[in-house]
RODO-2510 file (C-alpha; in nm, 4 decimals, decimal comma):
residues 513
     n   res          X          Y          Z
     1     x    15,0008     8,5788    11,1683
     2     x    14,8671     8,8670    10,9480
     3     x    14,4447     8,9352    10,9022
     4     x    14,2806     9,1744    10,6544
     5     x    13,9609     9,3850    10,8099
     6     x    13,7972     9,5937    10,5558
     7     x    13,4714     9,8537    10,6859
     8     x    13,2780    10,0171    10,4805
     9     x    13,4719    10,0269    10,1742
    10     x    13,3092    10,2563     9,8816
    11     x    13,4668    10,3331     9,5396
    12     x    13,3372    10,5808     9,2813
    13     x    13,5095    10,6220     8,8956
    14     x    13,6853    10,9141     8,7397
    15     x    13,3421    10,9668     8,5694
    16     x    13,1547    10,9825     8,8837
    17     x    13,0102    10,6295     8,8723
    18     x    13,0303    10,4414     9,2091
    19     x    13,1941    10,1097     9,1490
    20     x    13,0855     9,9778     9,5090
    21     x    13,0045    10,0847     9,8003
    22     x    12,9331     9,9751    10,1959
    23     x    13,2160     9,6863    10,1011
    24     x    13,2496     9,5213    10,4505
    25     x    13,4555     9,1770    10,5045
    26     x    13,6974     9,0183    10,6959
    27     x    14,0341     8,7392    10,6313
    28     x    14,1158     8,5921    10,9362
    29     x    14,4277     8,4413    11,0301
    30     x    14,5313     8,1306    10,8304
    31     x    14,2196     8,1857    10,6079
    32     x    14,1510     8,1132    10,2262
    33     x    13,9035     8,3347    10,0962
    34     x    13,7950     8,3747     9,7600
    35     x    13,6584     8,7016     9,6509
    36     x    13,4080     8,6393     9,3240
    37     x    13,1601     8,8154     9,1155
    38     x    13,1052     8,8999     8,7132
    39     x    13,3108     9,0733     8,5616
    40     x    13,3584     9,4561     8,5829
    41     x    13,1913     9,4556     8,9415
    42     x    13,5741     9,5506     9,0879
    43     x    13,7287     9,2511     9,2107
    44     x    14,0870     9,3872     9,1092
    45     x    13,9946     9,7313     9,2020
    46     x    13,9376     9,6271     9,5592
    47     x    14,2158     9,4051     9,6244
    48     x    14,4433     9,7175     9,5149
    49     x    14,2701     9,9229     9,7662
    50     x    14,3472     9,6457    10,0466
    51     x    14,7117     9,7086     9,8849
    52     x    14,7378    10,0233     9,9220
    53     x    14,7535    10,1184     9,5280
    54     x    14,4410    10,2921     9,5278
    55     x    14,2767    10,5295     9,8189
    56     x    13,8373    10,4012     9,8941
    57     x    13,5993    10,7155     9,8778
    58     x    13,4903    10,5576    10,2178
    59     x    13,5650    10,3036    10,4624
    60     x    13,9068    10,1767    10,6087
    61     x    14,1114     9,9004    10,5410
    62     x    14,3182     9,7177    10,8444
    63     x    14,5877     9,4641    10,7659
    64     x    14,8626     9,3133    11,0160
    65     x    15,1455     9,0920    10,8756
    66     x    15,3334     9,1435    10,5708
    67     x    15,2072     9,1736    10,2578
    68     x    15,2452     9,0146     9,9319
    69     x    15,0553     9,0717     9,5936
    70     x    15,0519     8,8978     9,2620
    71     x    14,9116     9,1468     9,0358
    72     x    14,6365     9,0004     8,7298
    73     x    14,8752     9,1051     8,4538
    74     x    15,1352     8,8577     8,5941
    75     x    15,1576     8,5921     8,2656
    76     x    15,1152     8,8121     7,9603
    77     x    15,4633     9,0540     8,0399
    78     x    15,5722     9,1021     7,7083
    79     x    15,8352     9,4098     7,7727
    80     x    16,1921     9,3523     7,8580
    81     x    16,1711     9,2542     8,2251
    82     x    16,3897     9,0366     8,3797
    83     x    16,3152     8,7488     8,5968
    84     x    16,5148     8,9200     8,8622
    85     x    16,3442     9,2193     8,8289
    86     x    16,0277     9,0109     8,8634
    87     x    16,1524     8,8442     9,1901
    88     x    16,2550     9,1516     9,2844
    89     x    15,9104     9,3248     9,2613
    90     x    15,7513     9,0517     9,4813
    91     x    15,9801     9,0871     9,7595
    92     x    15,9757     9,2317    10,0568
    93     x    15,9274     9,6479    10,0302
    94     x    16,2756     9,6649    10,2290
    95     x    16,4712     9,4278     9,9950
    96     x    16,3051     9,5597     9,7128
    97     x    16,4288     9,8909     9,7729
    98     x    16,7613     9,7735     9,8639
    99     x    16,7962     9,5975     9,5853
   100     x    16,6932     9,9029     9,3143
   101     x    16,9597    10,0865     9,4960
   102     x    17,2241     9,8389     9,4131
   103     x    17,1256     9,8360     9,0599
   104     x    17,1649    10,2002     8,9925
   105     x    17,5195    10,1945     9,2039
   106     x    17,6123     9,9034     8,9502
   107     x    17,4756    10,0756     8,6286
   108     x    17,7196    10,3987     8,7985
   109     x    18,0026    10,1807     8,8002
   110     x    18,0206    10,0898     8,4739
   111     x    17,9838    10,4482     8,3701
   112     x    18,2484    10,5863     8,6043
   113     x    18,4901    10,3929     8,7981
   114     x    18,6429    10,6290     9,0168
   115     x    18,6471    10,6152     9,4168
   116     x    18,3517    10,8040     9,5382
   117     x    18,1229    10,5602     9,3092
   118     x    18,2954    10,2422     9,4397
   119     x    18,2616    10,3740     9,7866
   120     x    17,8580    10,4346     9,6895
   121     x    17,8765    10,0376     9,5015
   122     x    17,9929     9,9184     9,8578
   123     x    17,7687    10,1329    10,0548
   124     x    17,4607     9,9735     9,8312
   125     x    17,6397     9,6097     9,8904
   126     x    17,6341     9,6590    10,2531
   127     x    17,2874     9,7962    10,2877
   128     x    17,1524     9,4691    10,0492
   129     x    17,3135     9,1974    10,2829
   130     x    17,0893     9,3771    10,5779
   131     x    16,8019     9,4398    10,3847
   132     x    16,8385     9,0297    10,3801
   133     x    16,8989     8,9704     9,9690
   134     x    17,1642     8,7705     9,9865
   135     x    16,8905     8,5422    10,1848
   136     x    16,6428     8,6628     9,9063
   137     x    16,8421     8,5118     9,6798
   138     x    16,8907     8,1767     9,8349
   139     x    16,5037     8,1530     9,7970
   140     x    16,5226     8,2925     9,4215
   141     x    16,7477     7,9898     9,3479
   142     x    16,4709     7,7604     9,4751
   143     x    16,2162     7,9407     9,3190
   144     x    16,3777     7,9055     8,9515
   145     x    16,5180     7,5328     9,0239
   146     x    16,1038     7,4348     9,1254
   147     x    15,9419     7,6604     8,8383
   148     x    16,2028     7,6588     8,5229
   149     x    16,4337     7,3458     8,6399
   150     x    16,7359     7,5797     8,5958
   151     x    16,9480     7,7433     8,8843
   152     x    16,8762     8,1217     8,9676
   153     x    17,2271     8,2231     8,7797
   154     x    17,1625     8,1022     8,4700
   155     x    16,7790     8,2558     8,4758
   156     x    16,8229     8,6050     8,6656
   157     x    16,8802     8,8071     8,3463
   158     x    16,6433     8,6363     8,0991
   159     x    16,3872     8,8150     7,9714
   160     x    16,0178     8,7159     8,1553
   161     x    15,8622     8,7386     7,7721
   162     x    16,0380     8,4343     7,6572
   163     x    15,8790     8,2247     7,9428
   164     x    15,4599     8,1146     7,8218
   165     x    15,2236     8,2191     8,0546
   166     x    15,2248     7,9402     8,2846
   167     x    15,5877     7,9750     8,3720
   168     x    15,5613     8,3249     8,4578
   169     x    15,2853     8,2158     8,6792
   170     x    15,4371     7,9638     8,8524
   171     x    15,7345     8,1512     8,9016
   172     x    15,5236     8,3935     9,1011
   173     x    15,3238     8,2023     9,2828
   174     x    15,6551     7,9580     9,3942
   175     x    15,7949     8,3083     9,5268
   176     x    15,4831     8,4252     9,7125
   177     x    15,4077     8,0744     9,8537
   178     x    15,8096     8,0128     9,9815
   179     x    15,8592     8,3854    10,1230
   180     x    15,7920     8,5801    10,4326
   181     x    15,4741     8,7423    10,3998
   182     x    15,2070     8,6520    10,5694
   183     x    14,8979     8,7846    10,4091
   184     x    14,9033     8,7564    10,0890
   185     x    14,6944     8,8671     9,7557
   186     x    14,6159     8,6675     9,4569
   187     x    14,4497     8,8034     9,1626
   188     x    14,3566     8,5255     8,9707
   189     x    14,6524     8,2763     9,0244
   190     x    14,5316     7,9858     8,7855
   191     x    14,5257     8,1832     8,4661
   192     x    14,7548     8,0244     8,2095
   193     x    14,8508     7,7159     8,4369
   194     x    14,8252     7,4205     8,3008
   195     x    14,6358     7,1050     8,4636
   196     x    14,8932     6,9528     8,6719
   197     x    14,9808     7,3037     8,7284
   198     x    14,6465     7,3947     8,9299
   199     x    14,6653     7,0432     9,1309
   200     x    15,0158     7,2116     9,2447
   201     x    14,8673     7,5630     9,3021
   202     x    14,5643     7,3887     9,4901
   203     x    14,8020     7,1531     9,7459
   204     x    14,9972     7,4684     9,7886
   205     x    14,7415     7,6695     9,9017
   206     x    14,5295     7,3895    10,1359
   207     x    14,8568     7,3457    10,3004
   208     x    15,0245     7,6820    10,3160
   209     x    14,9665     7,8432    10,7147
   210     x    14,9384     8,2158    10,5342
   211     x    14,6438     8,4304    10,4776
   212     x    14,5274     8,4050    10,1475
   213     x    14,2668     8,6316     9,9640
   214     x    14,2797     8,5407     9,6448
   215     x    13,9887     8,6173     9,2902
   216     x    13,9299     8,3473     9,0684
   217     x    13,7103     8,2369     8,8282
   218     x    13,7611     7,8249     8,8516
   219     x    13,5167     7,6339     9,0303
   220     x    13,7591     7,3590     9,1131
   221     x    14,0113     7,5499     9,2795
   222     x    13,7369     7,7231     9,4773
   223     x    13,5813     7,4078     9,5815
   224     x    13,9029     7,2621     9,6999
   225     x    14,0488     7,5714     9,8463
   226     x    13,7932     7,8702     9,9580
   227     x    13,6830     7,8417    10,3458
   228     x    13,4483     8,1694    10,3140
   229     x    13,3459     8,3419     9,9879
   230     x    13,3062     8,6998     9,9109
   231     x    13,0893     8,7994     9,6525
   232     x    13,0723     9,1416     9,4917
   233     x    12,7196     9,1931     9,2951
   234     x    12,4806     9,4629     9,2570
   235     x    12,7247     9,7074     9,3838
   236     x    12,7992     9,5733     9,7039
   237     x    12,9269     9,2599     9,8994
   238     x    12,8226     8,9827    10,1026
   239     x    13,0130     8,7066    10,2639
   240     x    12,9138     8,3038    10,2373
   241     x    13,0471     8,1269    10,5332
   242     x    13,0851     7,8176    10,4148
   243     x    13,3033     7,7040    10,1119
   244     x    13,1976     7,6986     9,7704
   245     x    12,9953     7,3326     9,7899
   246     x    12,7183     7,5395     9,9534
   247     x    12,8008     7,8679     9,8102
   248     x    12,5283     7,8421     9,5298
   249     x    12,2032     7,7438     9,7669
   250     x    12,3124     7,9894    10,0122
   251     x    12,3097     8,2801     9,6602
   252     x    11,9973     8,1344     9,6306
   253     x    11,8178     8,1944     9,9621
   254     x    11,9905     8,5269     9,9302
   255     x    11,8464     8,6410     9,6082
   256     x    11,4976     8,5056     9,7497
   257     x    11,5036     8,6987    10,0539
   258     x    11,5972     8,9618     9,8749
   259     x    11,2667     8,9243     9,6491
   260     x    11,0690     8,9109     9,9558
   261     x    11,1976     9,1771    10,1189
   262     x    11,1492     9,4094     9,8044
   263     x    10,7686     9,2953     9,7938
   264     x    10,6943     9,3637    10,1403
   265     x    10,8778     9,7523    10,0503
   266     x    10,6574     9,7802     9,7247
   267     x    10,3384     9,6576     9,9542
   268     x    10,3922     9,9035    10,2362
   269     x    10,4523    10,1757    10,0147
   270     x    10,1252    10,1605     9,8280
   271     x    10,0112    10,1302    10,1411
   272     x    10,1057    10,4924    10,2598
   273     x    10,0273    10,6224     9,9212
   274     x     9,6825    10,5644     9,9291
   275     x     9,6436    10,6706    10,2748
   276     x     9,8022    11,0167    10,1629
   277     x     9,5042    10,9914     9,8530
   278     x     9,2838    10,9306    10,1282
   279     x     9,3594    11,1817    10,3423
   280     x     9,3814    11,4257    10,0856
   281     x     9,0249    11,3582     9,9779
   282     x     8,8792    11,4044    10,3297
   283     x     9,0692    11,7224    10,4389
   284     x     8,9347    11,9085    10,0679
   285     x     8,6143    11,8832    10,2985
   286     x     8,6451    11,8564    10,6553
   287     x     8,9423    12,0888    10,7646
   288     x     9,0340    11,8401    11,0722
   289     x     9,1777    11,6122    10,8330
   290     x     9,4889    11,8281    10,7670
   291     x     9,6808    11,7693    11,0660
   292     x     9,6389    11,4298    10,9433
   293     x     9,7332    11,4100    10,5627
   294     x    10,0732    11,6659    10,7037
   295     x    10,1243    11,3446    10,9024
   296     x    10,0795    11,1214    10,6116
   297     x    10,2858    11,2862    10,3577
   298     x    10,5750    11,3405    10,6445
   299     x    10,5691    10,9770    10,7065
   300     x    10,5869    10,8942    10,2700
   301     x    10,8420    11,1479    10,2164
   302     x    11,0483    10,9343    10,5381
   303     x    10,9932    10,5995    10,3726
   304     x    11,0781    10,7013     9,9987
   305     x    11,4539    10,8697    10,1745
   306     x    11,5001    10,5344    10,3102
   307     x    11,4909    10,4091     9,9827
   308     x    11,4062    10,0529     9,8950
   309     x    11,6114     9,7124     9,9887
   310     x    11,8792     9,6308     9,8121
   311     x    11,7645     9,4759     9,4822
   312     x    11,8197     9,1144     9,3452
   313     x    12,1068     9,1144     9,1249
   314     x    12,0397     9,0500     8,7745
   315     x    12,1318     8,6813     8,6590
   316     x    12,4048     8,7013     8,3606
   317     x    12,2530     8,5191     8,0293
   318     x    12,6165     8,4317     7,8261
   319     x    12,5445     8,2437     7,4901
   320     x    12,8443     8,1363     7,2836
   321     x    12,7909     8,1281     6,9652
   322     x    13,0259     7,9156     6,7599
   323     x    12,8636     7,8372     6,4508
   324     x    13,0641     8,0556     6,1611
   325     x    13,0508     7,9574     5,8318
   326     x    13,0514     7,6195     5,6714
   327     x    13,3619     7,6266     5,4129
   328     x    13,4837     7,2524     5,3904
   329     x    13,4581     6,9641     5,5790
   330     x    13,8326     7,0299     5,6731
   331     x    13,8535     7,3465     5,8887
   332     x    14,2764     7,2697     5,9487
   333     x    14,4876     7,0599     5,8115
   334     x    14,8528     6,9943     5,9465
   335     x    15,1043     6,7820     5,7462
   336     x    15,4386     6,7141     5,9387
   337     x    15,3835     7,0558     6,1550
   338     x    15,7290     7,1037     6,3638
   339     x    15,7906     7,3168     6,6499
   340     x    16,1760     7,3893     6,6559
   341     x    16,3277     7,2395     7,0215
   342     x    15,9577     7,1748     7,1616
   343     x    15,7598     6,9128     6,9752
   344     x    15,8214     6,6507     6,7124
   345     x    15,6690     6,6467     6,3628
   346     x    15,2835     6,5774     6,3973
   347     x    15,0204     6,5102     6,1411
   348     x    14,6641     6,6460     6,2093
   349     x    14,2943     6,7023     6,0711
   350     x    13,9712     6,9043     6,2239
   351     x    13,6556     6,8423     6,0871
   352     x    13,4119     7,1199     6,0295
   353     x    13,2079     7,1432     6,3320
   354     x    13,4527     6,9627     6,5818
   355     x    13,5761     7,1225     6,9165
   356     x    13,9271     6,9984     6,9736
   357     x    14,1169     7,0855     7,2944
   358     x    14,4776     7,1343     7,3290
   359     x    14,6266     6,9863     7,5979
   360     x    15,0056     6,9892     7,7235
   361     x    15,2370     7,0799     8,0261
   362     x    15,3230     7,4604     8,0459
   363     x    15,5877     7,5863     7,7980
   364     x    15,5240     7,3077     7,5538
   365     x    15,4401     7,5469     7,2590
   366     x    15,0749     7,5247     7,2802
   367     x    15,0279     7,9154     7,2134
   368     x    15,2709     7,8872     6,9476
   369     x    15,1108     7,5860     6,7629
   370     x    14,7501     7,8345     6,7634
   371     x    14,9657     8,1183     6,6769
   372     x    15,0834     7,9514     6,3962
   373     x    14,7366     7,8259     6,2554
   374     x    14,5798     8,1904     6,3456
   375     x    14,8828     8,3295     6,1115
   376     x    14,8215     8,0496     5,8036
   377     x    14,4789     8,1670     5,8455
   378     x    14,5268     8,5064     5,7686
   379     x    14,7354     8,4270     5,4736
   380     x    14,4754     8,2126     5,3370
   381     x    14,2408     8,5243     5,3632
   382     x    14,4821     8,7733     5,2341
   383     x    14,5235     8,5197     4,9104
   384     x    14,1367     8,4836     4,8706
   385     x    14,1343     8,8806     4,8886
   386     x    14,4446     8,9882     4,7192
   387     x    14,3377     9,1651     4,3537
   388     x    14,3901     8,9782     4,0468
   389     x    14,6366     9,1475     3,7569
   390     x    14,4419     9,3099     3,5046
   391     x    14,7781     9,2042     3,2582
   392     x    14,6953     8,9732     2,9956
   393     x    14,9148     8,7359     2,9641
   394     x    15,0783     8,6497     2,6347
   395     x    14,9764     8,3963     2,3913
   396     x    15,1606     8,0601     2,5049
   397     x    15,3193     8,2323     2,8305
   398     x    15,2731     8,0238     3,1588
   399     x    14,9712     8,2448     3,2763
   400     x    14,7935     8,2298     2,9058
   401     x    14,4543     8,1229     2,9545
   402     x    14,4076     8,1094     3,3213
   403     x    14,2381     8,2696     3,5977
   404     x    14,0249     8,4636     3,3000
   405     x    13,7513     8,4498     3,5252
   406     x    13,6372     8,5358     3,9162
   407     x    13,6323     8,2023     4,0950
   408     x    13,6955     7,9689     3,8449
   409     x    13,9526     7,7053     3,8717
   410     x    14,3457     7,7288     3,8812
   411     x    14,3463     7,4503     3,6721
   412     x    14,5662     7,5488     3,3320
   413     x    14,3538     7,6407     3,0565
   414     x    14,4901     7,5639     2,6790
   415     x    14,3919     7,7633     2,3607
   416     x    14,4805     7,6282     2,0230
   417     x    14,3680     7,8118     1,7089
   418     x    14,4159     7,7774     1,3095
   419     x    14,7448     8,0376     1,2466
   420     x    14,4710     8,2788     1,0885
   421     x    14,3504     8,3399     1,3688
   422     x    14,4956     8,6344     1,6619
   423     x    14,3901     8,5456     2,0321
   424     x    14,4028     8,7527     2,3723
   425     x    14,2939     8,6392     2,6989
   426     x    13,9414     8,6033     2,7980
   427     x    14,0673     8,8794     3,0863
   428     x    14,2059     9,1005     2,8461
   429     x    14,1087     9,2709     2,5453
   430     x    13,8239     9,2327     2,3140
   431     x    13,8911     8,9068     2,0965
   432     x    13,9504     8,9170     1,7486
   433     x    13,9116     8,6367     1,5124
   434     x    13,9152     8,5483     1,1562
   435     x    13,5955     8,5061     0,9854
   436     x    13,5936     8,1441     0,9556
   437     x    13,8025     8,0620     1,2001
   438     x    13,7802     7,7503     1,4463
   439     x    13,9662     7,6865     1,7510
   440     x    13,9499     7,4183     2,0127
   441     x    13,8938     7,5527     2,4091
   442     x    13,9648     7,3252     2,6952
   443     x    13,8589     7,5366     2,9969
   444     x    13,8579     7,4792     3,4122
   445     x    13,5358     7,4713     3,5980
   446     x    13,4005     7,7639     3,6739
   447     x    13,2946     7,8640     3,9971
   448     x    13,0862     8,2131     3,9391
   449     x    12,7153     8,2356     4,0760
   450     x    12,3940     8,0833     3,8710
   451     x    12,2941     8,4430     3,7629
   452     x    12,6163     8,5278     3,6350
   453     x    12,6522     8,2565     3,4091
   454     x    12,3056     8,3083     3,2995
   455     x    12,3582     8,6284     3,1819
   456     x    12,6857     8,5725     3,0153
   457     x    12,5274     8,2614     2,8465
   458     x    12,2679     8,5103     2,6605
   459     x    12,5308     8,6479     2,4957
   460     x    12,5286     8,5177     2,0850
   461     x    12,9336     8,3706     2,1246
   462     x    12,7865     8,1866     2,4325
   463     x    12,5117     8,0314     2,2219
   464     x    12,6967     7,9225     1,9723
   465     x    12,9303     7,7552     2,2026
   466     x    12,6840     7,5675     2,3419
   467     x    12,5449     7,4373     2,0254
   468     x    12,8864     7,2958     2,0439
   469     x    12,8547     7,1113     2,3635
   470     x    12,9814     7,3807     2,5767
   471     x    12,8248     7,3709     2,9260
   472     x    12,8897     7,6922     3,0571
   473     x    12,9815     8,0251     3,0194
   474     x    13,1475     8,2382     3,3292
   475     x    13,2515     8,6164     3,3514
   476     x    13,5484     8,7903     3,3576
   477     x    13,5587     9,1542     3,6120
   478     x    13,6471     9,2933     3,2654
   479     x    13,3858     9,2299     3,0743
   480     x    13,1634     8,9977     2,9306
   481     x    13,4380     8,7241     2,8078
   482     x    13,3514     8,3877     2,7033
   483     x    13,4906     8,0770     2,9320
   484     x    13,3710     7,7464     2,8465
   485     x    13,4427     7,3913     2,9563
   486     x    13,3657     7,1047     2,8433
   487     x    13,4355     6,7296     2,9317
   488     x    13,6241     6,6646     2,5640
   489     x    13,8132     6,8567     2,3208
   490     x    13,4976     7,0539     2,1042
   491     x    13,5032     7,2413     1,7842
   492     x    13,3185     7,5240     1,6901
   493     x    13,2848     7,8342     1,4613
   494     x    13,2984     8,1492     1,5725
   495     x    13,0787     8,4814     1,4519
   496     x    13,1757     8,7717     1,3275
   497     x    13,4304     8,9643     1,5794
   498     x    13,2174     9,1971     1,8121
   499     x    13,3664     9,4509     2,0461
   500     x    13,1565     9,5649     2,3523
   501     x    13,0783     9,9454     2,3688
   502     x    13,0209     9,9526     2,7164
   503     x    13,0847     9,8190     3,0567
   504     x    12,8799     9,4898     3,1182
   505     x    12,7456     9,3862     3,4751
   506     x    12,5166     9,0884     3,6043
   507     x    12,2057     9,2841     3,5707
   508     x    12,2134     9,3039     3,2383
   509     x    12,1078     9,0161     2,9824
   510     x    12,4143     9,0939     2,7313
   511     x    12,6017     9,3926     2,7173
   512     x    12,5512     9,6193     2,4146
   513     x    12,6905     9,5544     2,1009
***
């Protein structure tokens, strides 16, 4: 059986910063231990020391047993690796070099075919079937039958990225679990699984006789699985133990001790520095009283080296906010939604202010269904930002007498005037008219602010719209251009054609005339 006996263990940043230091735990054989903490206090960083990856700025690190190690990234491979080369990296170091060895005598072979590289093909061949892959891949074909459901020979060359996150994590953990090593690290194995998924990983790991060190972040997998806890905070570690049931009263003991240990430090110290006052005041008189403040100062400048106890660690304060902004009471709407090969056609509705949770096995498309409202998302923002066409539309074209105005309604607008009479857009140009001439304007609601309308409404064509029943008056980002509504067909005369002479805005009452 393989343990894992770290002393000492200190860490320090490219930028000088130490991570940790004065690290000191042990995983005994056949132990579970979970190795916690917040993030950024070095969880990975430590458990690719007790790899190997990375070399400790102090300390030592003794392991017996083989090792294997399930790296954090394991679930989100989006390159072109293939699940062999996957299987392959979590083998044994001897069958994993064997086996990169046979790959580049294949990749020779189909380059050049003559004896010398068939003699190096069958040289590779030979030295895989000691290594023990042809064994390896008896397990592989377990592994893929118990994580994908499909034999190792149909899924050795498919690319990893075309598996969700769940499968590539199961796949992993099926391999580690089922192989030969006996100590082995898990950086946080229940990312991505799904909920029958972690019962699975859970059973496995109860049952499994192999040393297990393992970070995670779920309280229910640590509850059902952890036999000690190790807990980096405040730039060092301490071990709990017991399992994770009484991991939180024995934090809290901790963090009181620690309070009462720093109190007693800040006491004592206060102490010596007003004996040092003291003494200083007596030996500015009486000369006998040196010897004693040297004594005094000595045994301050002692204490302050020593430095104070560790301090309590600070308690994290997270707040989610989740509020955003009210713009309907229905935040998604899904009308006969269809995944292609992985889900039937679905209707659904959320409600402003609702927290729905999406639930399903893994590789049932639940990343794709939120990829696919995140993308209809953004093109609902990039249509609610896209610029409007400064064209005017011609005079009974499809576009003629709509969207004249910033936020008012798509709903088609319809001009009809005497044939005297020459009309643009409200968007476009200034609008002439005959001197007596009368026109009937049926116009969508408009959805521009209180100010604007307002100010557009002080405008002399506005007025004597509204004399005419009109309610309303809106802007266009042209200029100032008349828009009116009203509930029935109304009537009205014009005034004389006016052209504005300059650019209008909302601060202004009426642009000038």
């Amino acid at each position: 059986m393989g343990y894992v006996d770290a002393a000492s263990l200190s860490y320090v940043l490219a930028d000088s910063r130490e991570l940790f230091s004065d690290v000191s735990f042990r995983v005994g054989e056949g132990a579970k231990v979970a190795l916690i903490g917040a993030n950024g206090t070095g969880k990975t960083t430590l458990l690719r020391i007790v790899a190997g990856d990375l070399t400790p700025a102090g300390g030592n690190i003794a392991r017996a047993g083989g090792l294997g190690v399930m790296r954090q990234f394991i679930g989100s491979i989006r390159d072109s690796t293939t699940v062999r080369e996957l299987l392959l990296s979590l083998a044994p170091a001897a069958i994993r070099s064997a086996g990169e060895g046979l790959d580049r005598a294949e990749l020779a072979m189909m380059d050049t075919d003559d004896e010398p590289t068939q003699l190096r093909y069958a040289d590779a061949l030979a030295a895989w079937g000691d290594a023990g892959g042809y064994a390896a891949e008896v397990l592989w074909d377990t592994v893929t039958v118990a994580a994908l459901g499909v034999p190792y020979d149909r899924a050795g060359y498919r690319a990893v990225r075309t598996l969700s996150g769940g499968e590539q994590k199961r796949l992993a953990l099926e391999a580690l679990l089922r192989g030969p090593d006996e100590v082995l690290l898990l950086d946080e194995p229940d990312n991505y699984l799904d909920v029958p998924g972690k019962r699975w990983l859970e059973e496995r790991l109860a049952e499994s006789a192999k040393t297990v060190l393992f970070v995670s972040h779920d309280r229910e997998l640590l509850a059902r699985t952890a036999t000690r806890v190790v807990t980096l905070e405040g730039g060092t570690a301490w071990t709990h133990g017991g399992g994770f049931a009484t991991y939180h009263q024995a934090r809290t003991d901790r963090h009181e001790h620690l309070d009462e240990l720093r109190r007693r430090w800040d006491e004592e110290h206060a102490k010596i520095k007003a004996l040092v006052v003291m003494y200083r005041q007596k030996a500015s008189y009486n000369s006998d009283m040196a010897s004693r403040l040297q004594a005094a100062v000595t045994r301050l400048r002692k204490f302050e080296e020593a430095g104070p106890p560790e301090e309590r660690p600070r308690e994290q304060q997270v707040v989610m906010r989740l509020r955003g902004g009210r713009t309907g009471k229905r935040a998604v709407v899904c009308r006969q939604l269809e995944l292609t090969g992985l889900m039937k056609p679905f209707d659904l509705e959320v409600f402003y202010n609702e927290r729905v949770a999406v639930l399903g096995s893994n590789g049932s498309g639940k990343s794709h269904f939120l990829g696919c409202s995140r993308a209809a998302a953004a093109r609902g923002r990039a249509r609610s930002t896209a610029p409007r066409s400064r064209r005017s539309p011609t005079p009974g074209s499809p576009g003629w007498g709509r969207g004249c105005c910033r936020g008012c309604s798509p709903r088609r607008t319809t001009i009809r005037s005497s044939s005297s009479a020459r009309w643009s857009t409200c968007c476009g140009a200034a609008t002439t008219f005959g001197s007596a001439s009368t026109a009937t304007v049926r116009c969508g609601p408009c959805a521009a602010t209180s100010s604007t309308r307002r100010a557009i409404s002080s405008s002399a064509p506005c007025r004597a719209a509204s004399r005419q029943g009109c309610r309303f008056c809106c802007s266009s980002w042209l200029g100032p251009r008349c828009c009116c509504w009203t509930s029935r067909p109304t009537t009205w005369t014009w005034p004389a054609p006016r052209r504005c002479r300059r650019a209008w805005s909302p601060s202004r009452a009426r642009c000038s005339r």
